[in-house]
KOLLOZA-920679 format. One record per residue (C-alpha): x, y, z; residue in three letters. Coordinates in steps of 0.1 Angstrom, whole numbers, plus 5000, padded with zeros to 4 digits. Each point is the difference from the previous one (the first is absolute). Last residue first. Layout:
N
XYZALA;...
//
This chain:
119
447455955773UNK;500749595000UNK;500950054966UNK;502850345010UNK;500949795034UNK;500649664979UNK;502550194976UNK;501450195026UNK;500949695024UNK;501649814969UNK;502050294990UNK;501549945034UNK;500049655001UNK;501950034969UNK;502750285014UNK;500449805028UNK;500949654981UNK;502450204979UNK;501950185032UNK;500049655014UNK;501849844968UNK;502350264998UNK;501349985040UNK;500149644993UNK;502149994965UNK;502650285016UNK;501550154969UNK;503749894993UNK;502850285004UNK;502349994978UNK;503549814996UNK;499649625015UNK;496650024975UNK;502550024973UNK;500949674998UNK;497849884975UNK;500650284982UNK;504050025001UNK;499749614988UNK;497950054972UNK;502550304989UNK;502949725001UNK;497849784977UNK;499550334978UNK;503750054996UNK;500849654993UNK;497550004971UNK;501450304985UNK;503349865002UNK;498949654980UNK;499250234973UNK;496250014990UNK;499949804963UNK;499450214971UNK;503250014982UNK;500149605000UNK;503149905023UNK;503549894989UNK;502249995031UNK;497549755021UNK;498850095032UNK;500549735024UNK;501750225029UNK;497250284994UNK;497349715002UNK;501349875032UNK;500150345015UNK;496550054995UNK;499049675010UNK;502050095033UNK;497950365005UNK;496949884989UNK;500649695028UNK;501050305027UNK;496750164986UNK;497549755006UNK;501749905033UNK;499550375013UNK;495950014986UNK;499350374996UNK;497249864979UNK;499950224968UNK;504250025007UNK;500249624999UNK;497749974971UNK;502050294981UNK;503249825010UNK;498549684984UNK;499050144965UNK;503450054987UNK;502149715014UNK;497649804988UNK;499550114968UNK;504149974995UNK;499549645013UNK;497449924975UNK;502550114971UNK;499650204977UNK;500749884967UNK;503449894985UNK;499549984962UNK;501649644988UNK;502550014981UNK;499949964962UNK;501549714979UNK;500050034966UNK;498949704979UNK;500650024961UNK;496650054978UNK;500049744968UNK;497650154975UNK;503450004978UNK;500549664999UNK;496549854990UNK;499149715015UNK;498549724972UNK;502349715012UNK;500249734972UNK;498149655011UNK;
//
C-alpha cells in the first residue's frame, strides 16, 4: 500500500512552556490577612503572616506582569498583625457600661411611647 501523506502539510513540533498561573498559595496569602484583620483574630494573622513569608521565599524569578508581588503580600500580612494587636494600643470601649446605657435608653423610649397611647 503507497503512503498518501503529503510532505509539505507536515507541521514540526515546537515545544512551548507552560504559562505559570497564579497560584492557590499566592491567593491565600492574599485574602487571609484581610480575614485576620476583619476578625481581629491573633492566630489568623500570625498564620497570614507565615504564609505570607512562605510565598515571598517561593516566589519564582519570572512572574506574569499581573501577579501581586510577593512583598506586597508580606506587607499586608504584617498590617494584619498590627490590627489585630492594636487593641494593646487604644483604649477599648467598655462592652457592659454600653450595653446598659443601650438597654436604658430603650426602656426609656419605651416608657414615652406607652405614656403618649396610654394619654
Amino acid at each position: 500500500m503507497p503512503d498518501n501523506r503529503r510532505v509539505e502539510l507536515i507541521v514540526p513540533y515546537v515545544h512551548r512552556p507552560e504559562k505559570t498561573g497564579r497560584s492557590p498559595t499566592s491567593a491565600f496569602s492574599s485574602t487571609l490577612p484581610m480575614a485576620a484583620m476583619f476578625m481581629r483574630s491573633r492566630i489568623l494573622s500570625w498564620c497570614a503572616l507565615f504564609t505570607a513569608m512562605q510565598v515571598y521565599l517561593n516566589e519564582p524569578e519570572e512572574r506574569s506582569p499581573d501577579a501581586q508581588p510577593g512583598w506586597m503580600s508580606l506587607i499586608i500580612a504584617v498590617l494584619g498583625v498590627g490590627t489585630s494587636y492594636m487593641d494593646f494600643v487604644g483604649k477599648r470601649p467598655v462592652p457592659k457600661q454600653a450595653a446598659a446605657k443601650a438597654a436604658e435608653t430603650v426602656v426609656e423610649a419605651a416608657k414615652e411611647t406607652i405614656h403618649k397611647l396610654v394619654n
